[in-house]
N, C-alpha and C positions, 0 to 999 in steps of 0.2 A: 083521870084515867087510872086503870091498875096501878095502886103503889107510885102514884105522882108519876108515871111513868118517867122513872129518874133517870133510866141506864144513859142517857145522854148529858147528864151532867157534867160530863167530859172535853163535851162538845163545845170549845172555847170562843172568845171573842175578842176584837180590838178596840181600841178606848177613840170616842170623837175626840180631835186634837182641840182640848181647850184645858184650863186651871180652874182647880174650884176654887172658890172666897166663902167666904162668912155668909155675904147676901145668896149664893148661889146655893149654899146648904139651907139656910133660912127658909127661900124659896120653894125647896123639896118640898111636893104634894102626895109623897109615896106613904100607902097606909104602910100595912104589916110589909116586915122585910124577906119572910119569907113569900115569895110567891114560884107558884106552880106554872108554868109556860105550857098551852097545847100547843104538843110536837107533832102533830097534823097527822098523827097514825087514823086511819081508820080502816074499815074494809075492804078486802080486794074487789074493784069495780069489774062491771061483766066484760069478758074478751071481746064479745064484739065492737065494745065503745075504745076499746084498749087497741084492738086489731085496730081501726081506722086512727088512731092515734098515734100506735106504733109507727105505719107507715108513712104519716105526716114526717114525724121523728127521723127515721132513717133516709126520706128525703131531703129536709131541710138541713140537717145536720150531719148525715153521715154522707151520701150520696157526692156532696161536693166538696171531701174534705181533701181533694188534690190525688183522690182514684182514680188513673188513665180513664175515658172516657170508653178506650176499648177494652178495659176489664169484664166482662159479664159476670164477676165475683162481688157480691157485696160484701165492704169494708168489713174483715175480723172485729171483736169489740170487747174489750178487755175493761172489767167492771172493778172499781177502789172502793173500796167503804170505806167510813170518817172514825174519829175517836170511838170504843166503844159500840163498834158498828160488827167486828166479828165474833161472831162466837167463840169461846176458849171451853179446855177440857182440863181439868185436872187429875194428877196422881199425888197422892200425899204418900211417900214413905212413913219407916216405923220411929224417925227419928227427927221428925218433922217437929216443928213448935209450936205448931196449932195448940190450942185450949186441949186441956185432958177427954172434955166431952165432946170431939170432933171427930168423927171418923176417918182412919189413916188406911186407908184402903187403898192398894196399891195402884187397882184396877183405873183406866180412864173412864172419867166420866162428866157431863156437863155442869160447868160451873157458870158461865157466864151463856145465856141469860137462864134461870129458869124462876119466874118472877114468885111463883107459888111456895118457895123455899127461902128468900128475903121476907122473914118472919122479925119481928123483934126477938130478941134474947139472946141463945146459942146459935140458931142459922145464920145472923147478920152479922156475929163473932167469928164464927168459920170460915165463910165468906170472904171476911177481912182479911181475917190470917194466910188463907190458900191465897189470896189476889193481891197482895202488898208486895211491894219488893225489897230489896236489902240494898243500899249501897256503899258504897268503899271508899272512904272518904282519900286514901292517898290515887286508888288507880284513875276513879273516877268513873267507876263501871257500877248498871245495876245486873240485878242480878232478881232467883225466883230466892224466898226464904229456904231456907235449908230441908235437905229430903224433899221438897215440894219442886214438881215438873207442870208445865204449864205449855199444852198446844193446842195450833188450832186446827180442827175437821173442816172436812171440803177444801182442802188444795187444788188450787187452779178453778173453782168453781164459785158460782154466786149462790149456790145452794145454804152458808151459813152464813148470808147476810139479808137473804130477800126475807126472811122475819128471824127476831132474834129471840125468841123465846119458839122451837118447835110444839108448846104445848097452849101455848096465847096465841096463836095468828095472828086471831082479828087484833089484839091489842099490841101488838110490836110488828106492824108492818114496815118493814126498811124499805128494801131497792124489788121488793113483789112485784108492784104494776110496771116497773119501768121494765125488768127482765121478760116481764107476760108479753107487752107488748111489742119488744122485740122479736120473742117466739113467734108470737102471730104472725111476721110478716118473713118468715123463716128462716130464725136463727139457730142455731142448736148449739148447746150447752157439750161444751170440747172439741166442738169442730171450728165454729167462728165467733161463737160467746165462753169468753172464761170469764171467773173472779180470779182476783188476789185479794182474798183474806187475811191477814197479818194481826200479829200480838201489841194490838195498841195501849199497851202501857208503855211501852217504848219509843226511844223519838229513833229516826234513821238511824243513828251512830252507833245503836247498839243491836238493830236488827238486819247488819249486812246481807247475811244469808237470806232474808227477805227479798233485800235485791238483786241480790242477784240471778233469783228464783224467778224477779218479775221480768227480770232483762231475757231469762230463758223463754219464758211463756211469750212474750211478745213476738220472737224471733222464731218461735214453733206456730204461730196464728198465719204470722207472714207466710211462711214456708207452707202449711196446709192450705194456704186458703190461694192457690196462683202466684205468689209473690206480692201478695195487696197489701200492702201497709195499712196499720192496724189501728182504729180508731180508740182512746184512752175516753172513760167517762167516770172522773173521781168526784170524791164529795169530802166536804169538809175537810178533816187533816188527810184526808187521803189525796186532796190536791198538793200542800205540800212537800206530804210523802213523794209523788211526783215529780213536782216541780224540784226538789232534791235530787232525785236521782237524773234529772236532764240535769243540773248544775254546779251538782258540789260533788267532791268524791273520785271525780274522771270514771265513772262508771262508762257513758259513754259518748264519741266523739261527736261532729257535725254532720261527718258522715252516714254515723250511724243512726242520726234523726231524720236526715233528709231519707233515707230508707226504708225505717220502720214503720212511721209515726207521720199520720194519715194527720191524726190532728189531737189536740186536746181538749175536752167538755170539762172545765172546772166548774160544779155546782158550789155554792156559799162556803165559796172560799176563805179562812181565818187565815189572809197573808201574811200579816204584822203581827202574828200576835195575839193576842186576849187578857183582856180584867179575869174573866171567872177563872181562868188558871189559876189568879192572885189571888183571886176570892177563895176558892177552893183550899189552898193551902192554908190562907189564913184565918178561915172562920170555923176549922172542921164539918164541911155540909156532908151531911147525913142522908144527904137523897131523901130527905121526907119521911123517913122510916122511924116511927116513936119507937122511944128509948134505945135506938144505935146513940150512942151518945158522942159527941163535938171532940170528944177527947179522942177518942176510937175511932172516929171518920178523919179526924186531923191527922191520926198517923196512919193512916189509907192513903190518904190523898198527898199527902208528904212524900209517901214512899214512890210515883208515878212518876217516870223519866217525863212521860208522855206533858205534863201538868207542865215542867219547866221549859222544855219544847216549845210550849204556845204561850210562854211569858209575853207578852211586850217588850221586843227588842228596840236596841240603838240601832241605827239614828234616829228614825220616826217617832219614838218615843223619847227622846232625850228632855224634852223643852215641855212633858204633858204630863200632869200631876194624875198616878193610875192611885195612891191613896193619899188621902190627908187626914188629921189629926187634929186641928185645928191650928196647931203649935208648928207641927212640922209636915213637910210633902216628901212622898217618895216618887221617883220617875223611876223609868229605864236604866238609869246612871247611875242610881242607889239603891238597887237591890242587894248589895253585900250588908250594906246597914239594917234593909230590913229583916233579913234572917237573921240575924245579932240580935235584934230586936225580940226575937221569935224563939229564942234560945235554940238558934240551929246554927253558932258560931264555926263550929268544928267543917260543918260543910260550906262555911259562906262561900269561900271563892272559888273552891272548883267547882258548885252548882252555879254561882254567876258566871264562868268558866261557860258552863255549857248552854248556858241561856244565849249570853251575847254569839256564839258559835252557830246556833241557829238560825241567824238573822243572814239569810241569802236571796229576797224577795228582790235586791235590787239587779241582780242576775235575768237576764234576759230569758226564757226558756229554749227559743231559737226551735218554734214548732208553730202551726196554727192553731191559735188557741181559739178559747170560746169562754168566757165567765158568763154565768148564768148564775144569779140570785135574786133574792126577795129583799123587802124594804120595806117603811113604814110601820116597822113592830118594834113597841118599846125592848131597847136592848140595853145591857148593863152597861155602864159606860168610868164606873168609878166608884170608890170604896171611901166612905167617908166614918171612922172611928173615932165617936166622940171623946176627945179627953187623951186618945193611944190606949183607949183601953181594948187590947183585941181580947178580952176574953168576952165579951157581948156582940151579938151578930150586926154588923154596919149597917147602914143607911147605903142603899143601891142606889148610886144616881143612872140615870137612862136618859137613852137617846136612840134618835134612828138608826136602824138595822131589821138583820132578818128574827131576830128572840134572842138567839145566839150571839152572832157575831154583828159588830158593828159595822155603818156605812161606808167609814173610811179606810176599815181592814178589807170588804166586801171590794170594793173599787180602785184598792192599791194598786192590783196591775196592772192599771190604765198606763203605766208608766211606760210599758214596754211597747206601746203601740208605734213608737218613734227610736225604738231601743233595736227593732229587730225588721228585717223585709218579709217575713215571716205576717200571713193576712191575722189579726188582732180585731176580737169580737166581742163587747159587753151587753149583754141582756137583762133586765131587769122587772122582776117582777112586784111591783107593790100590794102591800098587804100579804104576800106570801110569806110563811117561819124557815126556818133553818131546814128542818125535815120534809115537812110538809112539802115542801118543794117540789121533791123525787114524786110526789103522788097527785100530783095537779094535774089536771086534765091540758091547761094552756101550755105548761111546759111541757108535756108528752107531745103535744101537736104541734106546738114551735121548731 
């Protein structure tokens, strides 16, 4: 697709729990290391197939998610998009550090997506410069580069996530058919359907004002729609974005879940974690884009709260080799060594700081939840660098998952089926991708 269709490179995964060896590298049948994953975008299908689909959907899924029986209000429904899933706009002041041949134009305007401007040379330089972030190695905060303002359009709405390029449709379909088909069976966009769009370079910690914006919107759905508590349909890190704000933070109480929050739809959920976060930082990927070069996409991808976020935390990761060398293994438990490694000493430990900090999967959500993912698609599973030499791109070991995320991140929250009284729901669909997912005719009707 357009341009590898990369913008989901973001889009992290968790490693199967095992350790490489010698024979298990040996074994590796993977040709070229780079490969290109279809992210299942395609066409928006016709409303009528969509309509009887949609209605499946809001039956099986919304209809019973603990809405009095004597409501005749169908459940509010409040849309998350995953890594790289909203649109952003930028202003560059005149004191910005962008390249000389970048335009610093104060005005907003779209930065993320617009695929026809990820050109090689000056556009993918620009690019970089507007969308990296800077951070502080004493406070431990990121931040946008200097002179440069970074927001996102459509607040409260799923209008900049249902495709993320408004001038590619057909080529970057997000949350389109799933929104279409809730229309069809009449939902309407600020009465009982919103988005929360957020600045996914960042992990929760440093986008408060996010949630607190989401904890308004949920509690404005309730209140318009009868007092109906409000059905939650996240994807990818926007289930953890979630699942954070039920659990870490005291954003808000028990009460205020039994209240709201009708239920939860996590789609291909990355609970634990992710290899391509690690890969990301350490191989500089370039999204597929000739001559953005590894050196250039390495401090992109460096600079992204978001990347260390979906590390592979402890515990589950402590005892699972996420890179080897041949000589040495890195887990969960020694990522200070590897950014040492990486010549990023200066940040090692308050970025390990924020990695191990993230790890709140074992936290109950205390909601009805629902996981819903795909399976069956070779997914990255491990970083094998011959000799330590990270300046050559690894050997990707793979394993079951959705493309994205792995099986064992995918099914992590099985845990809480005995964690909470709270009804606990896993759906799976094989052979479906990460993205793909949101546009499948089975899971719209499921």
């Amino acid at each position: 697709m357009k341009y590898y269709l990369f913008l989901f490179i973001f889009a992290l995964t968790l490693l199967q729990q095992f350790s490489y060896n010698d024979a298990q590298i040996k074994d590796y049948k993977g040709g070229s290391m780079f490969v290109t994953k279809d992210m299942g975008f395609g066409k928006r299908r016709d409303l009528n197939e969509l309509g009887e689909a949609g209605r499946k959907f809001a039956r099986k899924h919304m209809m019973n998610l603990g809405v009095p029986k004597t409501s005749k209000a169908m459940p509010p429904v409040l849309c998350i998009p995953g890594v790289g899933g909203s649109q952003l706009e930028a202003s560059c002041g005149p004191n910005s550090t962008t390249p000389w041949y970048c335009s610093k134009d104060p005005e907003w305007a779209l930065i993320w997506l617009i695929l026809s401007e990820l050109v090689p040379g000056p556009p993918v330089n620009c690019f970089s410069a507007r969308v990296r972030l800077q951070f502080d190695n004493v406070t431990g905060l990121f931040s946008n580069e200097t002179d440069i303002q970074i927001r996102v359009p459509f607040r409260n709405s799923t209008l900049g996530f249902e495709y993320l390029d408004p001038y590619e449709k057909s080529e970057t379909i997000y949350f389109a058919d799933l929104v279409a088909s809730l229309e069809e069976v009449g939902y309407v966009q600020g009465k009982n359907l919103m988005g929360a769009p957020y600045d996914w370079r960042l992990a929760p910690r440093s986008n408060s004002i996010f949630l607190q914006g989401f904890k308004d919107m949920i509690e404005e759905l309730y209140e318009n729609n009868q007092n109906t508590s409000v059905v939650v349909i996240a994807h990818s890190m926007g289930t953890r974005y979630f699942h954070d704000f039920l659990t870490y933070g005291n954003w808000v109480d028990q009460a205020w879940k039994d209240k709201y929050i009708a239920g939860f739809i996590a789609v291909a959920p990355p609970w634990t974690g992710a290899v391509e976060a690690v890969e990301a930082i350490t191989t500089g990927y370039n999204f597929g884009i000739p001559f953005f070069l590894p050196s250039d996409a390495m401090y992109l991808q460096r600079s992204l709260e978001a990347n260390y976020y979906l590390f592979p935390t402890a515990p589950s990761w402590s005892n699972v080799t996420i890179i080897s060398t041949g000589t040495a293994n890195f887990t969960a438990n020694n990522y200070t060594n590897l950014f040492k490694i990486l010549g990023m000493g200066e940040s090692a430990e308050v970025l390990n700081n924020i990695i191990q900090s993230s790890s709140t999967i074992f936290d109950p959500p205390m909601v009805n939840t629902y996981v819903l993912h795909g399976s069956n698609v070779p997914t990255h599973d491990g970083l094998y660098f011959k000799g330590g030499d990270f300046t050559k791109y690894p050997v990707v070991l793979e394993g079951n998952g959705d493309g994205t995320v792995p099986y064992s991140s995918l099914i992590a929250g099985q845990i809480w089926a005995d964690m909470m009284p709270q009804k606990f729901v896993m759906k799976e669909y094989p052979n479906q991708n990460h993205v793909g997912i949101l546009q499948d005719s089975q899971f719209i009707t499921d």
